[in-house]
N, C-alpha and C positions, 0 to 999 in steps of 0.2 A: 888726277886723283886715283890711289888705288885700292883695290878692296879684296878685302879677306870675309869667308865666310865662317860662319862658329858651329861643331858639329852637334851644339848642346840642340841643334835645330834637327840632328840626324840620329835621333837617340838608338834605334833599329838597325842601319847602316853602319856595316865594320869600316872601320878606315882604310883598309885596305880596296874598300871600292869608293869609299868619300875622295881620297884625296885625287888619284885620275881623273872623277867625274867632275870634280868641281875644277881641275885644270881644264878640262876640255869646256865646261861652259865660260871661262876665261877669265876665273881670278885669279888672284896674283899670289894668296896666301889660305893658309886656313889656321884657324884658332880652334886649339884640340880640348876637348873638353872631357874631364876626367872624374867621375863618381861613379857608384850603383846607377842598377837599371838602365845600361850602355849595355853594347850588343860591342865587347872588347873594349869596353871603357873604363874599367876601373883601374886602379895602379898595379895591383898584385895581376893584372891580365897583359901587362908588359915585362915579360920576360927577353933575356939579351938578344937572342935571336930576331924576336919579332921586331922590337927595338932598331935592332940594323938594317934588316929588311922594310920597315919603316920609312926608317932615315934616304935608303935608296930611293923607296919612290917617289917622297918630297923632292928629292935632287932629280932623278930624271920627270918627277912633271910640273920642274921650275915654283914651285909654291914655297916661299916661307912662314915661319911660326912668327906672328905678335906677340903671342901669349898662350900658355898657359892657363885656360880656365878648371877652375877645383869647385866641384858642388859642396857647399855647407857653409858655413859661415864665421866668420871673425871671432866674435863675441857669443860669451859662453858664461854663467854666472858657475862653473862649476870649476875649480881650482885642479884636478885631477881630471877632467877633459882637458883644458887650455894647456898641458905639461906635452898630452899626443899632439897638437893642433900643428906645432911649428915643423916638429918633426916631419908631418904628412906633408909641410908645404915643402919641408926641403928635397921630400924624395918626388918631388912632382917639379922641383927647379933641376933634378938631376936627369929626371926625365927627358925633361924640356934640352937639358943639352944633348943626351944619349942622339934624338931628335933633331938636334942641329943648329937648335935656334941662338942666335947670334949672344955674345956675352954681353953682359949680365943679361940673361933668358927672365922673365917677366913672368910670374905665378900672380894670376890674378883668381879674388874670391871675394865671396859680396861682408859686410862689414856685421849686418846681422842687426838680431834685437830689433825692437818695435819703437814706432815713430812716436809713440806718446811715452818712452820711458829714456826719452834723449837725456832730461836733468839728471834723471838716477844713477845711469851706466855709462855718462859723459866719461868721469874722471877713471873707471875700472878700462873703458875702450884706451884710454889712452896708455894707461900701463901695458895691457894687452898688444900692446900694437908695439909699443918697447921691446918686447919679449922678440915677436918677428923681428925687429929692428935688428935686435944682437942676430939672430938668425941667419936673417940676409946677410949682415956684414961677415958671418963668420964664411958661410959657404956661396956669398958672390952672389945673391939673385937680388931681385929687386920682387917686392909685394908691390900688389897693385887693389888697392881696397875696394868695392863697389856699391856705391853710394845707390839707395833704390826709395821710388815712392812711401813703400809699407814701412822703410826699416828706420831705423833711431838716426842714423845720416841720409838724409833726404834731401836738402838742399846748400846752393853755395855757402851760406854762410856757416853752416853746421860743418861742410868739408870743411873748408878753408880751418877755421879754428880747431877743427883737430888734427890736421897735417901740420898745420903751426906748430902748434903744443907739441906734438910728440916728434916735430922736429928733425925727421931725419931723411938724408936722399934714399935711404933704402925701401919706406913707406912711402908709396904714394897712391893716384887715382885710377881707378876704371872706373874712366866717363863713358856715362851712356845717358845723351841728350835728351831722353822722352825721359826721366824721371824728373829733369829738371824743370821741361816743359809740363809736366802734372803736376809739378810744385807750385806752379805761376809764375815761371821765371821766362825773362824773354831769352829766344834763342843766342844770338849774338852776345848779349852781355852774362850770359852764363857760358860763353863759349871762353870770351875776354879772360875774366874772371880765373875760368877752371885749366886751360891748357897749362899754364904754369907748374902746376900741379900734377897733369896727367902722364903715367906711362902705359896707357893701353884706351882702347875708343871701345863700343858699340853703338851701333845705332839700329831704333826697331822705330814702332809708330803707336800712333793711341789714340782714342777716341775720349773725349771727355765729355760727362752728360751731365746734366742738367739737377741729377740731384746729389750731382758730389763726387760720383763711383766713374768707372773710367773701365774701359778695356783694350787691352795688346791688343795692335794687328798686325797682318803684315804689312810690312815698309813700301809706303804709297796710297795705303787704302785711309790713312787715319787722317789726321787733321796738324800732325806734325809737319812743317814744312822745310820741306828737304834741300832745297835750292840755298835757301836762306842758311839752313846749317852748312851745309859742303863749303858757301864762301864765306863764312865766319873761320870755320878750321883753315882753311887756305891763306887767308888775310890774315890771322892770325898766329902762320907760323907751323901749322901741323904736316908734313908733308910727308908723314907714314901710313902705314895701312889705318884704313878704319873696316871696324870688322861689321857684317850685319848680324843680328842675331834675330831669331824667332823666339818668341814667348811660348811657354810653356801652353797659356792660356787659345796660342794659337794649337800648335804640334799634339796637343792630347784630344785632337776635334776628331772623331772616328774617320772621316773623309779626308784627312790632314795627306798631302803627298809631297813627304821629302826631295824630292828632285823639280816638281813644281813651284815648289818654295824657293829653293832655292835659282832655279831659272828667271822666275819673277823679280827677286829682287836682285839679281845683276841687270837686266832691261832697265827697271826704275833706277837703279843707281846711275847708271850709264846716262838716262834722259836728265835729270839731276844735277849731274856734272858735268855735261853740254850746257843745260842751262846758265849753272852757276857760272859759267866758263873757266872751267877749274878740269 
């Protein structure tokens, strides 16, 4: 099994020092993450130059791109925001190849809207997600929507029915198994269930307590069990990078240390997937 890590966990960190360091602690890929409040991360702070020199260092320190991560969200009730929305994904698929990543390059972004207004904004997500559709198909990328505990698609049966409905290869999943798991789902049969669907992974950790509420950790510390997901992806046919990511909830902790983070969860994955024997 091999792993990519996601710099949305290195928000201070230029990629120009992300991508060597994360080669040298010894993963295989990194998933570049693109909004405000990045230290060289938003779209307008890739310019051609940086762009190729970029692309250099990915090739000499053997990492490839999964994806494409974009901060902000799908779903939008405002008809003149949704008209920018595709646009920015397409200039973040163009990126994504400037960058090297293999075709169709994979813009992944979370799907948005809140978990109790899924009846309301069901039938507008799925128009919305049409509009990307034509997008992708015109300029070759693939959307990768993300499904999350807070947001109006939150679990399998909510994905599934609106990748059905809206129908197209060019739409599809970023899975990331602990939303699934804080929905009640078991790991394995949301694994079954969602690979079909998925072109891009994360995996983080979570704690769930007792009167409801839940908090991100980092991967190992939570109650997610990791052994059991690596061979459900395996068994099941995944045999691409799966990315880790850090929560927010983790990285904005004032003692928060991006390279301990990151160290830690290549150890845990590694022990993981000796377990899993994957």
């Amino acid at each position: 099994m091999n792993f990519a890590y996601g710099t949305y966990a290195m928000p201070t960190v230029p990629l120009e020092e992300a991508i060597p360091g994360l080669a040298a602690l010894g993963y295989d890929g990194i998933e570049i993450c693109v909004g405000p409040n990045r230290d060289g991360g938003d779209l307008d702070d890739f310019a051609a130059p940086r762009r190729a020199h970029l692309r250099q260092l990915l090739t000499d320190a053997g990492l490839s791109l999964p994806a494409l991560f974009m901060l902000g969200s799908i779903f939008t009730p405002d008809d003149a925001a949704h008209q920018a929305n595709p646009d920015r994904v397409r200039r973040g698929a163009q990126l994504a190849r400037d960058l090297g990543m293999n075709e169709p390059p994979v813009v992944a972004i979370g799907f948005g809207a809140g978990r109790d207004q899924w009846d309301d904004i069901r039938d507008r997500m799925v128009s919305l997600l049409r509009d990307y559709a034509a997008a992708a198909k015109a300029d070759d990328f693939i959307l990768a929507g993300e499904a999350h505990t807070g947001a109006a698609v939150n679990c399998s049966d909510r994905i599934t029915w609106l990748l059905d409905t809206v129908g197209s290869p060019r739409v599809r999943l970023h899975f990331d198994i602990v939303h699934l798991f804080l929905a009640g789902e078991g790991i394995t049969e949301a694994v079954r269930r969602l690979l079909p669907h998925t072109a891009h992974t994360h995996v983080t950790d979570a704690i769930r307590k007792d009167d409801g509420s839940f908090a991100l950790v980092l991967p190992g510390t939570g109650q997610l069990d990791l052994v059991e997901y690596l061979r459900a992806m395996h068994v099941n046919g995944w045999h691409r990078l799966i990315t880790l990511e850090i929560s927010m909830m983790v990285w904005q902790q004032p003692d928060y240390d991006p390279w301990a983070a990151a160290r830690h969860c290549w150890d845990v994955m590694q022990k993981a997937a000796q377990a899993a024997g994957v």
